[in-house]
N, C-alpha and C positions, 0 to 999 in steps of 0.2 A: 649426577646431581648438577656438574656444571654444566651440561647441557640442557637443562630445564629452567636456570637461571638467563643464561645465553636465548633462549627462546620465548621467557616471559620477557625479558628485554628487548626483543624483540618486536614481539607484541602490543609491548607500551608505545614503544614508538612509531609504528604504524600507528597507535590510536592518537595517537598527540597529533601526528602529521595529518592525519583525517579531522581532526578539531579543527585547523589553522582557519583563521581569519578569512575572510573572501577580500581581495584588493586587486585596486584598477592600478594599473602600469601605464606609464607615459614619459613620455620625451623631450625635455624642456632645452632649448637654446636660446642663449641671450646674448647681447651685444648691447655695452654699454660706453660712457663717459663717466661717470658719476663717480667722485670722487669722496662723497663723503660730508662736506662742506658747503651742499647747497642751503642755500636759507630758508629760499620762499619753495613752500609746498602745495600752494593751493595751484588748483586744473579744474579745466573745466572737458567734457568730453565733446567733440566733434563727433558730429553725424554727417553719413553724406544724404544727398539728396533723398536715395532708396531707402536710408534709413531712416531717417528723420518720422517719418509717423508710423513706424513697424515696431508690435506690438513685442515681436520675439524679440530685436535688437534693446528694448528698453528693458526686458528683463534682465538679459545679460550687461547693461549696464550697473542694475540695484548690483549684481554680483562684485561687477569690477569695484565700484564705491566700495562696497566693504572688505574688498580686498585693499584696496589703496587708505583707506580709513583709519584699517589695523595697523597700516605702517607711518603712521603721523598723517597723511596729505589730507588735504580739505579741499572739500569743493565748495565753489563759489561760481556766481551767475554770471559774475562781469570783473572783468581786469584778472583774469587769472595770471599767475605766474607758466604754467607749462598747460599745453593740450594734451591731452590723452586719446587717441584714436581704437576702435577696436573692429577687429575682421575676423571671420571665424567660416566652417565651411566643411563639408561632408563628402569624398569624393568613394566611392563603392571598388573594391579589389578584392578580386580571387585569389584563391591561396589553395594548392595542390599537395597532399602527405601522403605518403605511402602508410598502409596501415597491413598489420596481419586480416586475413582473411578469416574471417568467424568458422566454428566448425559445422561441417554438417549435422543436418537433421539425426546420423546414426555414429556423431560424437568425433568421427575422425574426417579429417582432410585426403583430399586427394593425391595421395603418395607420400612417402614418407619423408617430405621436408615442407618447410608451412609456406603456405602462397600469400601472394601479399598483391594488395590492389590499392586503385589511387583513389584516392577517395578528395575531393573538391568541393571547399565552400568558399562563399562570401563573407567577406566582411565589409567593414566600414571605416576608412577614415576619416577620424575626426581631431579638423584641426582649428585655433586661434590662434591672434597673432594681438599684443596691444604694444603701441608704439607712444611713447612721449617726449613732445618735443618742444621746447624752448616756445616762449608765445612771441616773446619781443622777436628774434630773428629764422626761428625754423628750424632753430638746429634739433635734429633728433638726440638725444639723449640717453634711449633707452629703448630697447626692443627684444619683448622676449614673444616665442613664438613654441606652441605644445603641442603637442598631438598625439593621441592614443586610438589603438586599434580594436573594435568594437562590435559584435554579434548584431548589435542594433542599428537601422538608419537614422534612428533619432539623435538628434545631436543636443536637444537639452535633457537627455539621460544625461549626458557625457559631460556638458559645461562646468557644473559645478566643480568636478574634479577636475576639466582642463584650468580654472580659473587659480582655486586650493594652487593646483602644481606650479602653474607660471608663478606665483608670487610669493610659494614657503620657503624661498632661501635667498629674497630679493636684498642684496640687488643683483646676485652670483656672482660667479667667474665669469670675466667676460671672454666671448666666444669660445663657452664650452655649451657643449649639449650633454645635460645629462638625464639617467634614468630615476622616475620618481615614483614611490610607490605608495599609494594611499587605502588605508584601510576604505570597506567596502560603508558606506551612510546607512544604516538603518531606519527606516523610518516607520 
């Protein structure tokens, strides 16, 4: 009888663990100044040249705004207190696992111990970086930088979530990099 308790308990939890959520994982480091005490919040974002009439870069702007929004700051057209800069960027890596060997066609492997082959895919990194710095003298103030590794080359799959991570525990620890995990956006 304990053994059928022990087994449907089991069982639940295989099925619970097969329920879970789907969530993007990523890697948030920052480095700050920020003590707490600043007054003025309004920024305005900097574009550079490239970016300045790119279509992609403004969306990911509407992002940054309402991330910075949620946390008091206001943007304003002229006389900002701090600039806000944003860089973000996709670069492709391979990534090599050793897996078991499937069985054959007539259910067993060949000899009696399991063969194991390499098995190699692609992925993608995807990374942003937003930097805020002081308007009157330059000084940088704050830099947090994300990046999460991703099945897709698309990098506005991935924004949304790199944007969420950089700024859910702002202003962090400074010069810590940690792991962020964000349930998966249904839409």
């Amino acid at each position: 009888m304990k053994r059928i308790y022990v087994l449907l308990s089991l069982l639940v939890v295989a099925f619970l663990a097969g329920c879970a959520a789907p969530s993007i994982v990523s890697n948030v480091t920052v480095f700050h100044s920020l003590n707490g005490t600043e007054t003025s919040k309004t920024y305005m974002v900097e574009a550079t040249p490239e970016q300045a009439n790119n279509l992609e870069f403004n969306s990911y702007v509407t992002l940054l705004n309402q991330q910075l929004q949620r946390l008091g700051f206001s943007m304003v057209t002229k006389d900002p207190a701090l600039k806000v800069s944003l860089k973000f960027g996709t670069s492709q890596t391979v990534a090599s696992t050793l897996e078991p060997v499937p069985f054959g066609p007539y259910g067993y492997r060949h000899g009696p111990y399991p063969a194991w082959q390499t098995a190699v895919d692609t992925f993608y990194m995807h990374e942003m970086e937003v930097s805020i710095n002081q308007a009157n003298d330059g000084k940088n103030i704050y830099t947090v930088r994300t990046r999460l590794l991703s099945p897709s080359p698309e990098l506005s799959l991935s924004m949304d979530y790199l944007m969420e991570s950089a700024f859910l525990s702002f202003p962090g620890k400074n010069g810590a990099t940690e792991t962020v995990i964000l349930p998966v956006h249904l839409q």
